[in-house]
SERO-170284 format. One record per atom (N, C-alpha, C): residue number from 1; x, y, z; residue in one letter; atom name. Coordinates in steps of 0.05 Angstrom, whole numbers. Each point is the difference from the previous one (the first is absolute). Example, Ala and Ser with C-alpha at 12.3 -4.5 7.8 and 13.67 -1.06 7.14 Angstrom:
BEGIN
<r keza="1" X="264" Y="-114" Z="156" vexmi="A" rose="N"/>
<r keza="1" X="-18" Y="24" Z="0" vexmi="A" rose="CA"/>
<r keza="1" X="18" Y="24" Z="0" vexmi="A" rose="C"/>
<r keza="2" X="-7" Y="21" Z="-14" vexmi="S" rose="N"/>
<r keza="2" X="16" Y="24" Z="1" vexmi="S" rose="CA"/>
<r keza="2" X="-15" Y="22" Z="14" vexmi="S" rose="C"/>
***
This chain:
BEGIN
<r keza="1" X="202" Y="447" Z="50" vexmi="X" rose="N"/>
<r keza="1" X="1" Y="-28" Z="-9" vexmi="X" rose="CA"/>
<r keza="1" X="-28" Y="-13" Z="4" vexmi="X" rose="C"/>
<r keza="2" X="-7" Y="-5" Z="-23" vexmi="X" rose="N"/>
<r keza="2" X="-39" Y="-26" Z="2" vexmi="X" rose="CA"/>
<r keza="2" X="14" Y="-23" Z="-9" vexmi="X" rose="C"/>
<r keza="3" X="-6" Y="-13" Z="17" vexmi="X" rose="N"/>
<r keza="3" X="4" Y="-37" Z="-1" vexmi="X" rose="CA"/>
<r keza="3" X="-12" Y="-12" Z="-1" vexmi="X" rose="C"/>
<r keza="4" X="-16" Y="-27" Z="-14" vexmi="X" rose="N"/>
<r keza="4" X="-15" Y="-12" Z="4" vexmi="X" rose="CA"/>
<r keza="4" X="6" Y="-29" Z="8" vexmi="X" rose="C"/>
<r keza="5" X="-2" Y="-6" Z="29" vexmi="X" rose="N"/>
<r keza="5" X="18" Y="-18" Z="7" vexmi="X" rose="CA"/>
<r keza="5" X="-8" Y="-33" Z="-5" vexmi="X" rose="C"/>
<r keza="6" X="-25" Y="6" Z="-7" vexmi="X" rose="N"/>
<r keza="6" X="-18" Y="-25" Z="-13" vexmi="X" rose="CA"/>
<r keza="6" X="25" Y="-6" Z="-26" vexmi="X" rose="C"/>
<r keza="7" X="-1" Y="18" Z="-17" vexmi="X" rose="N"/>
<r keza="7" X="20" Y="-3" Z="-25" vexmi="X" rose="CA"/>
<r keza="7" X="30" Y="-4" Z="1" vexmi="X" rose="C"/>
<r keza="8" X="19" Y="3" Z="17" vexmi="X" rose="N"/>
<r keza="8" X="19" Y="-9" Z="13" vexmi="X" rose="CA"/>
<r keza="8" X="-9" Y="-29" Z="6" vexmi="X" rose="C"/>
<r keza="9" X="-12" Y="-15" Z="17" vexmi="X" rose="N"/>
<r keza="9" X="-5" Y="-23" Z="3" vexmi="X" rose="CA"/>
<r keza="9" X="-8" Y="-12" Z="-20" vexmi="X" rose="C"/>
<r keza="10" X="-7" Y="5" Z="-8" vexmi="X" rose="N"/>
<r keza="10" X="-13" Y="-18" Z="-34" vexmi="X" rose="CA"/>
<r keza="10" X="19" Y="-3" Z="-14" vexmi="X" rose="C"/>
<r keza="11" X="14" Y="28" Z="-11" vexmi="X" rose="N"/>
<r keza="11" X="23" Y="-11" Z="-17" vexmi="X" rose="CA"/>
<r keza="11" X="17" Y="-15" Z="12" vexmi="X" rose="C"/>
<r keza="12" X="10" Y="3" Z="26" vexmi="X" rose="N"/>
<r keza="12" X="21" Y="-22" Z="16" vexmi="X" rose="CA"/>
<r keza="12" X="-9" Y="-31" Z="-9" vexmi="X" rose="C"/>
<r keza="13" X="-27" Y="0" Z="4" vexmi="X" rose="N"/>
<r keza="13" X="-9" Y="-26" Z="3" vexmi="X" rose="CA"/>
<r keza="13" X="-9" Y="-5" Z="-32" vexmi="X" rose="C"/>
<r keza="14" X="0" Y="12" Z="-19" vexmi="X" rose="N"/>
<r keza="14" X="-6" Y="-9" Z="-23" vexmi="X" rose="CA"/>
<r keza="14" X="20" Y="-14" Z="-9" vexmi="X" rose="C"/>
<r keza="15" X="34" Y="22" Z="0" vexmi="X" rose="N"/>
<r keza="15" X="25" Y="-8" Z="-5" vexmi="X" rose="CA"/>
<r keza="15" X="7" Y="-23" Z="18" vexmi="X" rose="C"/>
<r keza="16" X="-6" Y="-2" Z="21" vexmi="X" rose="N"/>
<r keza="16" X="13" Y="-30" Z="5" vexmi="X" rose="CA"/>
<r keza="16" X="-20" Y="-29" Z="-5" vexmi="X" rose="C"/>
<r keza="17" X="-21" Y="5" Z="-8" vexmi="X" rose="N"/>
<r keza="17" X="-13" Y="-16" Z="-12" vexmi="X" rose="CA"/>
<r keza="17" X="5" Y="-13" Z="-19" vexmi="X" rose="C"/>
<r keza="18" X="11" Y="23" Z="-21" vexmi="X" rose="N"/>
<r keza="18" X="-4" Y="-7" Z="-27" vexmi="X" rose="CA"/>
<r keza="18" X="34" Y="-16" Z="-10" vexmi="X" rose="C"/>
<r keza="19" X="14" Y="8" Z="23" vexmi="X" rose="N"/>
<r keza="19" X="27" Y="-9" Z="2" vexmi="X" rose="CA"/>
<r keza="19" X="-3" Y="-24" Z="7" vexmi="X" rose="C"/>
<r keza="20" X="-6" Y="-12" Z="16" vexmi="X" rose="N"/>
<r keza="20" X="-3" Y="-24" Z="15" vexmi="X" rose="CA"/>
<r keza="20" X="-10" Y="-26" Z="-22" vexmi="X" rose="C"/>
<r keza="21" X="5" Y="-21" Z="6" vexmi="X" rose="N"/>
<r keza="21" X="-7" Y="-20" Z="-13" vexmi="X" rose="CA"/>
<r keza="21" X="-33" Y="-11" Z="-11" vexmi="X" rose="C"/>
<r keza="22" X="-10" Y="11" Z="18" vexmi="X" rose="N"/>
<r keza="22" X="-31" Y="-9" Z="-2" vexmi="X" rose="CA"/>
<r keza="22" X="-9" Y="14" Z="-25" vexmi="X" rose="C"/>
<r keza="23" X="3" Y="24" Z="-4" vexmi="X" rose="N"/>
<r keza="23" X="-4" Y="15" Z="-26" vexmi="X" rose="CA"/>
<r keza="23" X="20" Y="4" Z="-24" vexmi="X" rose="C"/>
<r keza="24" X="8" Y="-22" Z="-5" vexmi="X" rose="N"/>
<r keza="24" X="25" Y="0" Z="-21" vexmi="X" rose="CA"/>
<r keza="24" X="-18" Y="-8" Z="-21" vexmi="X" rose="C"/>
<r keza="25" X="-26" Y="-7" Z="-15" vexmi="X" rose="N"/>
<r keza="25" X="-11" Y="-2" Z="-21" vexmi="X" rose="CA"/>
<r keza="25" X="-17" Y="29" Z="-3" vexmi="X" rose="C"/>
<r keza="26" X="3" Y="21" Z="19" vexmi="X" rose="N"/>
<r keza="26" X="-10" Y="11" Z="-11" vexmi="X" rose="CA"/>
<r keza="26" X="15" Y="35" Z="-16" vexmi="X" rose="C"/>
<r keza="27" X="-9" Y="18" Z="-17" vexmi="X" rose="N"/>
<r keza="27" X="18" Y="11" Z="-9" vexmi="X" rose="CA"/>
<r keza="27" X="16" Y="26" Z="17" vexmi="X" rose="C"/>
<r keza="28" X="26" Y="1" Z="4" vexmi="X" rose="N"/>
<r keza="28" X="7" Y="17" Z="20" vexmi="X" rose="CA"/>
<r keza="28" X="13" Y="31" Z="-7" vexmi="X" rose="C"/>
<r keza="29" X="-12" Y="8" Z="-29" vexmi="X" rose="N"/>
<r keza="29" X="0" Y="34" Z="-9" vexmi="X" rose="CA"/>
<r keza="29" X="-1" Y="15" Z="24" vexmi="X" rose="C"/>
<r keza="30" X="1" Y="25" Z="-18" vexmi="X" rose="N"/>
<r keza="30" X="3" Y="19" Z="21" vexmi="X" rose="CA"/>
<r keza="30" X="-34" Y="5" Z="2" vexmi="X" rose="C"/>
<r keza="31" X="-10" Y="-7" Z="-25" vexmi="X" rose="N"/>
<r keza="31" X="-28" Y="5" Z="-5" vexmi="X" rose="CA"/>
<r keza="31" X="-19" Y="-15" Z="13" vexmi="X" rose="C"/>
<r keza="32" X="-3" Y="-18" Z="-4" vexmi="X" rose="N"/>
<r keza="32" X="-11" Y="-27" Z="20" vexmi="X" rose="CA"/>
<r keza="32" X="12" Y="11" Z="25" vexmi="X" rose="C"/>
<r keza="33" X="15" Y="-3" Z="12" vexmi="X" rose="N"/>
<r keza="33" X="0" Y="12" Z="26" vexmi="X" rose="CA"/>
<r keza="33" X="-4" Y="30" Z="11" vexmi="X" rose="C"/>
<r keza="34" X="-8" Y="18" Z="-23" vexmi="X" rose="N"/>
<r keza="34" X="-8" Y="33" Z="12" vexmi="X" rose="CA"/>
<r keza="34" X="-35" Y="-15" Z="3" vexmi="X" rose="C"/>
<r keza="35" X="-12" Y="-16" Z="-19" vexmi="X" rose="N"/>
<r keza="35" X="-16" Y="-8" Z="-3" vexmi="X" rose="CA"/>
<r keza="35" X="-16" Y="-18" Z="27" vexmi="X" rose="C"/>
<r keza="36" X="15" Y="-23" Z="-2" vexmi="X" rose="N"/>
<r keza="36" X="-3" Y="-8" Z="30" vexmi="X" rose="CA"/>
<r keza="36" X="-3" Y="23" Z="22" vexmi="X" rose="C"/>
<r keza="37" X="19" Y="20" Z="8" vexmi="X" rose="N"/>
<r keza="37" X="2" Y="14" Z="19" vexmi="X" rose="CA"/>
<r keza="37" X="-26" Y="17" Z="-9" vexmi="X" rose="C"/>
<r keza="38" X="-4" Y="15" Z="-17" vexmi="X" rose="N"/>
<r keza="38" X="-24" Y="12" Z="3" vexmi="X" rose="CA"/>
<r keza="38" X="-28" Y="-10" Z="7" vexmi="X" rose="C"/>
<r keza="39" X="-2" Y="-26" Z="-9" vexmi="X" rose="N"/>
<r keza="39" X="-25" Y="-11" Z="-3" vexmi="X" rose="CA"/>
<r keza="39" X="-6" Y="-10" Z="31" vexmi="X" rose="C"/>
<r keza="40" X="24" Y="-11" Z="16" vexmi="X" rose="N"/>
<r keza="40" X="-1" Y="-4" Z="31" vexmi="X" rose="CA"/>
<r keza="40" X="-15" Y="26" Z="9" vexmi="X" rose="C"/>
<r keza="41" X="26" Y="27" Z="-3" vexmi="X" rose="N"/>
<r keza="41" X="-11" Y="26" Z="16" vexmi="X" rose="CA"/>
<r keza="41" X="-31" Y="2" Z="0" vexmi="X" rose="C"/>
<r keza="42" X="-12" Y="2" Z="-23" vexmi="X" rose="N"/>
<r keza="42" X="-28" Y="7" Z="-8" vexmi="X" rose="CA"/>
<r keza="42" X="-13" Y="-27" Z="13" vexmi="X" rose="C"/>
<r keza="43" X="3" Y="-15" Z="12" vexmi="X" rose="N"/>
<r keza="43" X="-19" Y="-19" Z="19" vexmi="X" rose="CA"/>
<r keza="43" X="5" Y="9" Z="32" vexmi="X" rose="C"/>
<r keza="44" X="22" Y="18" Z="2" vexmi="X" rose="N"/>
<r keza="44" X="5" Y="3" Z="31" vexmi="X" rose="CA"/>
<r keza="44" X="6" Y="22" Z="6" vexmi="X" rose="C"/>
<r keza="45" X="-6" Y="6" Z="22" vexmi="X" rose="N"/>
<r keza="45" X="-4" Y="32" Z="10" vexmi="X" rose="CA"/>
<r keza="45" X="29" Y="21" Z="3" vexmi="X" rose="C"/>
<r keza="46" X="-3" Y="11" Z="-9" vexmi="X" rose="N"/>
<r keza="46" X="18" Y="20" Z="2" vexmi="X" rose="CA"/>
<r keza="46" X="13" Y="17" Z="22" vexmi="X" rose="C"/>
<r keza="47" X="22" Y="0" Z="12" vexmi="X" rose="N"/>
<r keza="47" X="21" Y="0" Z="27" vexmi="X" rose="CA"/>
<r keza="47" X="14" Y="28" Z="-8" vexmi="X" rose="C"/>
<r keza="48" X="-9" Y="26" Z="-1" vexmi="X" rose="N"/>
<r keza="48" X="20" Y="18" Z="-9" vexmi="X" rose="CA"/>
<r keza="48" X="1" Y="11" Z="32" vexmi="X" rose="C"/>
<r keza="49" X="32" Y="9" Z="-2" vexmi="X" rose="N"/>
<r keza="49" X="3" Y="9" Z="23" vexmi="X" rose="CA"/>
<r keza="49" X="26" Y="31" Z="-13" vexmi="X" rose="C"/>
<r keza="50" X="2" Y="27" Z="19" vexmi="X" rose="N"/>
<r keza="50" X="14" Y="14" Z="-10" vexmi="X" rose="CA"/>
<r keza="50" X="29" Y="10" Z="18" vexmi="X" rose="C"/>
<r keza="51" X="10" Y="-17" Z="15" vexmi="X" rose="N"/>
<r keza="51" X="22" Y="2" Z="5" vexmi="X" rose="CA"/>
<r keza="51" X="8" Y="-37" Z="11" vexmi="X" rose="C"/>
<r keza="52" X="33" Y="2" Z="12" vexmi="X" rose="N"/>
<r keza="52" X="13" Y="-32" Z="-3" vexmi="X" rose="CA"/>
<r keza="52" X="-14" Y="-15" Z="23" vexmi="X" rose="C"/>
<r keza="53" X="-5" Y="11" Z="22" vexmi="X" rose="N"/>
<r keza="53" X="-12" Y="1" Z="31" vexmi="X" rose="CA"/>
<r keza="53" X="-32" Y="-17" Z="-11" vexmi="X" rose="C"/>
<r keza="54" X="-10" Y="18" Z="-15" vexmi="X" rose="N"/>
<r keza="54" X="-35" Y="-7" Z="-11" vexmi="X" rose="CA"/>
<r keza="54" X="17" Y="-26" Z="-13" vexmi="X" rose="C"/>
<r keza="55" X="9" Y="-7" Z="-13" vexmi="X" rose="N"/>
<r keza="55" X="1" Y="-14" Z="-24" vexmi="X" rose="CA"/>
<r keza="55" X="13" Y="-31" Z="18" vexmi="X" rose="C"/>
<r keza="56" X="26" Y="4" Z="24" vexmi="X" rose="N"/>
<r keza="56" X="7" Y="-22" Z="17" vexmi="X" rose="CA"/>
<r keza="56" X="-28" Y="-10" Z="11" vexmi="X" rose="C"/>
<r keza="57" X="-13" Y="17" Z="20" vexmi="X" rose="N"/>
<r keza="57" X="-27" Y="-12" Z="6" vexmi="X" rose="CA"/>
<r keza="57" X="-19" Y="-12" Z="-11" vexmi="X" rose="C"/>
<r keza="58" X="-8" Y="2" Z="-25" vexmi="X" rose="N"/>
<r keza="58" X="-21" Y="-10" Z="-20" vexmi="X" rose="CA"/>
<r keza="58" X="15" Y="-28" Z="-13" vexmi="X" rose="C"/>
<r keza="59" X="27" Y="6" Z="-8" vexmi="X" rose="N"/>
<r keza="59" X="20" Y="-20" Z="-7" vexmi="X" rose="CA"/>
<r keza="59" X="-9" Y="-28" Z="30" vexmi="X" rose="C"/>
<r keza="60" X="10" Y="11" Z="22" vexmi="X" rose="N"/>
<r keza="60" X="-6" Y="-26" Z="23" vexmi="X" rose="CA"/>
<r keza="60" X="-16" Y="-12" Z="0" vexmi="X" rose="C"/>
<r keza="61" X="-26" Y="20" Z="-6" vexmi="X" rose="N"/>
<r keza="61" X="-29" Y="-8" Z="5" vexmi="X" rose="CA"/>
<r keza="61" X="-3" Y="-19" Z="-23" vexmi="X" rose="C"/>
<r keza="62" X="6" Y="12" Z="-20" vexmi="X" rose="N"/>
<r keza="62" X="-5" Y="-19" Z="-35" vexmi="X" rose="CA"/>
<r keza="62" X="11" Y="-37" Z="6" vexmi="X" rose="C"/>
<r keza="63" X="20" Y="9" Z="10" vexmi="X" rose="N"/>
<r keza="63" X="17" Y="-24" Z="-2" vexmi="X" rose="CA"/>
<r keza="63" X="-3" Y="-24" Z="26" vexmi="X" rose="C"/>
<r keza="64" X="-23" Y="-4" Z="-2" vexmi="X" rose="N"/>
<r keza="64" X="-9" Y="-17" Z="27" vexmi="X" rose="CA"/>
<r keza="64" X="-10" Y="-23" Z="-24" vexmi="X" rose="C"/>
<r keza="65" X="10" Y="-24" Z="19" vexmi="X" rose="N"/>
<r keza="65" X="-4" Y="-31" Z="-19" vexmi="X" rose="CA"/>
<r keza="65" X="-34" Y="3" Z="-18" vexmi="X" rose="C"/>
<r keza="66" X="-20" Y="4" Z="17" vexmi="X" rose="N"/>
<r keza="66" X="-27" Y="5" Z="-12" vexmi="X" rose="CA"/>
<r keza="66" X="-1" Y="22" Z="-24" vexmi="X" rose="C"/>
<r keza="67" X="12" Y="23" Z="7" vexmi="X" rose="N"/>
<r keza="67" X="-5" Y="25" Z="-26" vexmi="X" rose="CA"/>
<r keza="67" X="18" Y="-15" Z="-20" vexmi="X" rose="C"/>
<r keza="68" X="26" Y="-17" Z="2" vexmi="X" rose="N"/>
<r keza="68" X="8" Y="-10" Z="-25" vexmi="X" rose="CA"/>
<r keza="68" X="-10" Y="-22" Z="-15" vexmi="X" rose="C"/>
<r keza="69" X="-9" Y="-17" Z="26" vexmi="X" rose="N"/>
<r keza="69" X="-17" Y="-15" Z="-27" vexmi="X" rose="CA"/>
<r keza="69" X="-20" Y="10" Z="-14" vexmi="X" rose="C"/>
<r keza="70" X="-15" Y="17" Z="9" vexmi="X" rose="N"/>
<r keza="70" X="-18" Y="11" Z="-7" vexmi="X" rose="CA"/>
<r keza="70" X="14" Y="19" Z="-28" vexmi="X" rose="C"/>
<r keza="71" X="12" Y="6" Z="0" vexmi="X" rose="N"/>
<r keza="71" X="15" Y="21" Z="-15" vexmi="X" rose="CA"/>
<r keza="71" X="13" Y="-25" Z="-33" vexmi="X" rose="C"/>
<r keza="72" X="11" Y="-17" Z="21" vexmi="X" rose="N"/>
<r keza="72" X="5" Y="-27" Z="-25" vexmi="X" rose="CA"/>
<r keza="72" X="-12" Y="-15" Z="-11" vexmi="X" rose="C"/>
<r keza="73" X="-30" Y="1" Z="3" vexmi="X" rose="N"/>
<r keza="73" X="-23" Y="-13" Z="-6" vexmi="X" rose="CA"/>
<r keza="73" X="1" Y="15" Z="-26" vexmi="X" rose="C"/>
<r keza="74" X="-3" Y="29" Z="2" vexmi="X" rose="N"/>
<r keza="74" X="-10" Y="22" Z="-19" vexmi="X" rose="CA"/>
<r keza="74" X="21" Y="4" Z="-18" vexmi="X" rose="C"/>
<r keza="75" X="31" Y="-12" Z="6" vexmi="X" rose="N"/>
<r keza="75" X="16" Y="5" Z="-21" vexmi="X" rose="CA"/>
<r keza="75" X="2" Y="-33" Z="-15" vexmi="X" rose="C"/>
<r keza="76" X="5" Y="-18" Z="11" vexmi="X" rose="N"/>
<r keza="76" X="-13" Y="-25" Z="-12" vexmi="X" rose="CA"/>
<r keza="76" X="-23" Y="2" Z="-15" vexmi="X" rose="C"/>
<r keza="77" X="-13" Y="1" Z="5" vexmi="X" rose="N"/>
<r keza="77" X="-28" Y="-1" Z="-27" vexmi="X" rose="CA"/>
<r keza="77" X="8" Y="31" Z="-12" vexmi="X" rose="C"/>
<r keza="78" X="11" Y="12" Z="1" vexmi="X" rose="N"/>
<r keza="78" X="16" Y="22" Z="-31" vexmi="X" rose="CA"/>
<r keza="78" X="9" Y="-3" Z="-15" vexmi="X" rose="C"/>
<r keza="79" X="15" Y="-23" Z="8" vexmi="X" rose="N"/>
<r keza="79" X="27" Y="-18" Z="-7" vexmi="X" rose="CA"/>
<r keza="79" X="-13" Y="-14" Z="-21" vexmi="X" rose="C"/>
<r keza="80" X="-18" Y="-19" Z="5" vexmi="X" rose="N"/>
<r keza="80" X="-15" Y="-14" Z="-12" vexmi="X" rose="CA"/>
<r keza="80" X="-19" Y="20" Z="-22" vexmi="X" rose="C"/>
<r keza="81" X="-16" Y="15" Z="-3" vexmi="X" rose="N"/>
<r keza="81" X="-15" Y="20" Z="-16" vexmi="X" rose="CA"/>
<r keza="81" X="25" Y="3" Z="-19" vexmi="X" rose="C"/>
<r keza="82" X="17" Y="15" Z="6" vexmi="X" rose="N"/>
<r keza="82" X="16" Y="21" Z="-17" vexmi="X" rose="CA"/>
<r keza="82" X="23" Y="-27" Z="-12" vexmi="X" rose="C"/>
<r keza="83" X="1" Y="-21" Z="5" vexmi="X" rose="N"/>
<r keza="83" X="12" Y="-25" Z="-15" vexmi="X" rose="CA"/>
<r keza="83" X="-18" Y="-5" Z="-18" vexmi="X" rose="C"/>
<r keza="84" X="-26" Y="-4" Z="13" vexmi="X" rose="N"/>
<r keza="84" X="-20" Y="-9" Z="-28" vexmi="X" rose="CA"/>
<r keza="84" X="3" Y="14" Z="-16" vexmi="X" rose="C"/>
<r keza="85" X="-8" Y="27" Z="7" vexmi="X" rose="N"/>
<r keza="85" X="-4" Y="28" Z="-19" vexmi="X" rose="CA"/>
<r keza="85" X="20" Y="20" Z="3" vexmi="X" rose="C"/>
<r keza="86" X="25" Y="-3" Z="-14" vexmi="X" rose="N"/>
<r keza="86" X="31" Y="14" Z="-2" vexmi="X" rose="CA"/>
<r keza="86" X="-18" Y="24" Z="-17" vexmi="X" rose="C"/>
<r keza="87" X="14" Y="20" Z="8" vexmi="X" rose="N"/>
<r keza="87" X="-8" Y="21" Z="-17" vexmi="X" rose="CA"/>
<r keza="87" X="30" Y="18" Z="-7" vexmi="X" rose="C"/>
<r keza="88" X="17" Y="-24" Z="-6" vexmi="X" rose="N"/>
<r keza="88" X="26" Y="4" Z="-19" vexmi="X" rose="CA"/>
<r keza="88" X="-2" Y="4" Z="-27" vexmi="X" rose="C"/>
<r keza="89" X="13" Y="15" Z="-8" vexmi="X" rose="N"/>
<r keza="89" X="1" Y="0" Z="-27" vexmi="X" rose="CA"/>
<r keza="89" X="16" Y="-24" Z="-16" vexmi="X" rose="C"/>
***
């Protein structure tokens, strides 16, 4: 099993973003949001771990109040890019 546990956190936090009220003007595809999620990953470092043990530990460490804002900074302004520039068909 390769995990990248950066990408687990992002999509969690993209999907409840884009659910939530604050982002209801913007478009909620499946496309716009693979979109969003990619464009976060590629600003933030990559967390692969190869078993559940690697992946709990990196998970704890990730999820400390500082690594998520930090982490929501980078999916907020995605949010914003990939609204301006939908690359929906």
């Amino acid at each position: 099993m390769l995990t990248n546990v950066m990408e687990e956190i992002v999509k969690s936090i993209v999907i409840m973003l884009m659910r939530g009220t604050e982002y209801q003007t913007f478009c909620k595809c499946e496309q716009c949001e693979m979109d969003i999620i990619s464009l976060s990953l590629n600003t933030l470092p990559s967390h692969y771990v190869t078993t559940e043990k690697g992946r709990n530990a990196v998970f704890e460490r990730m999820n400390s109040k500082e690594n998520l804002e930090w982490i929501n900074k980078r999916i907020i302004h995605s949010i914003h890019v990939i609204g301006k520039y939908p690359h929906r068909n």
